[in-house]
N, C-alpha and C positions, 0 to 999 in steps of 0.2 A: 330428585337428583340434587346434588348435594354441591356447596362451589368445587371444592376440592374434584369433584368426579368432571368438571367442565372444564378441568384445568389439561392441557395441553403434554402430550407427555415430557419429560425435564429432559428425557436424551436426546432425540433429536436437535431439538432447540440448541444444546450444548455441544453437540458435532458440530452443528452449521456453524456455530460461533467461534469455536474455536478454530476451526477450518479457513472462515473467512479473516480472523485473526493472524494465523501463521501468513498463509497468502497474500496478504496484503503487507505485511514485512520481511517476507524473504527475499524478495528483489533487491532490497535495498542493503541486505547482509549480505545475499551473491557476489555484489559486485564486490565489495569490501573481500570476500574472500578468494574473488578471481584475481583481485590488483596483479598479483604478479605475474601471473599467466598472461594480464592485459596489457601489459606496460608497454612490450617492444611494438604492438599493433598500434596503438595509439601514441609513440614516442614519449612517453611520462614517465618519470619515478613513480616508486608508491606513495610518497608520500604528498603527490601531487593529487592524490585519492579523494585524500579528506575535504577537497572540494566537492566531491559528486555526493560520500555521504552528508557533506553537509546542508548543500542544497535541499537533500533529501528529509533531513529531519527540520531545516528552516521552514523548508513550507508545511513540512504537517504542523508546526509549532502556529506559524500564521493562522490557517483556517479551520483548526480545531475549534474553537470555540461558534463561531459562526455554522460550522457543518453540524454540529451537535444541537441547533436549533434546528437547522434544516431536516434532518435528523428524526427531529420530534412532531415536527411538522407532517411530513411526506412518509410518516414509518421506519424501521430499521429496515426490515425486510428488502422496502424498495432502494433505499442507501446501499444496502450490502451490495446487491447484484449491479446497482451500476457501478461502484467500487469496485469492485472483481470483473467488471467487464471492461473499464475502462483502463485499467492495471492491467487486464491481460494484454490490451492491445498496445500499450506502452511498452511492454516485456518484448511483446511483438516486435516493434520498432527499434530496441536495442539490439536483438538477435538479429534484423534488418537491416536497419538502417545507418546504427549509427556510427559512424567513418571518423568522425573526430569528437576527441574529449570534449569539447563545448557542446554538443548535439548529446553524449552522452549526460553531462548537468544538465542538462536541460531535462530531458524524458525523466531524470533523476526526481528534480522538482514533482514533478507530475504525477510519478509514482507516491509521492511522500505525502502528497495531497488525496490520494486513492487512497493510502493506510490510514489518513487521518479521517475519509470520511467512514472507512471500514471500521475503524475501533472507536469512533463515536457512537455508530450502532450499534453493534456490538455490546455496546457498555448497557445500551437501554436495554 
């Protein structure tokens, strides 16, 4: 057997990744595309938005580099699935929980930290 024959096949590998790729950043373009559907519920303009996406892409910008060791350390595999399970329960918590704008920055953050450690594995 031959390396090439031990190699894994390339599609699955590249569904799961591109899968856990979109996943992990759609929350954060949802909200962005709900603003004005959201507004009158949480009393904000849209432009009072660009708090929640920003939250959201500040903190994957923080802990990317750091999760991208962790990353290398612990596998992709195990990165992804906690990624996408801790994102989904965050998603959870917005559809839930969350009653005012600051509760949604927040889970915002959280989420932005789940794509950051999603597409650090990913990337391996």
């Amino acid at each position: 057997m031959t390396d090439v024959d031990a190699r894994p096949a390339a599609a699955p590998i590249v569904a799961a990744s591109v899968s856990a790729a979109v996943a992990s950043a759609l929350p954060g373009f949802l909200v962005g595309a709900l603003a004005v559907q959201m507004r009158s519920e949480f009393d904000v303009g849209e432009s009072v938005y660009a708090w929640a996406m920003s939250a959201y892409f500040l903190a994957a910008s923080f802990v990317s580099i750091p999760l991208g060791r962790v990353a290398q350390r612990i596998g992709p595999r195990h990165q992804i699935v906690t990624a996408l399970t801790v994102g989904a329960g965050a998603n959870l918590l917005i559809a839930a929980g969350a009653r005012s704008f600051g509760v949604l920055v927040a889970i915002m953050a959280v989420i932005g930290v789940c794509n950051a450690a999603a597409q650090t594995a990913v990337n391996l």
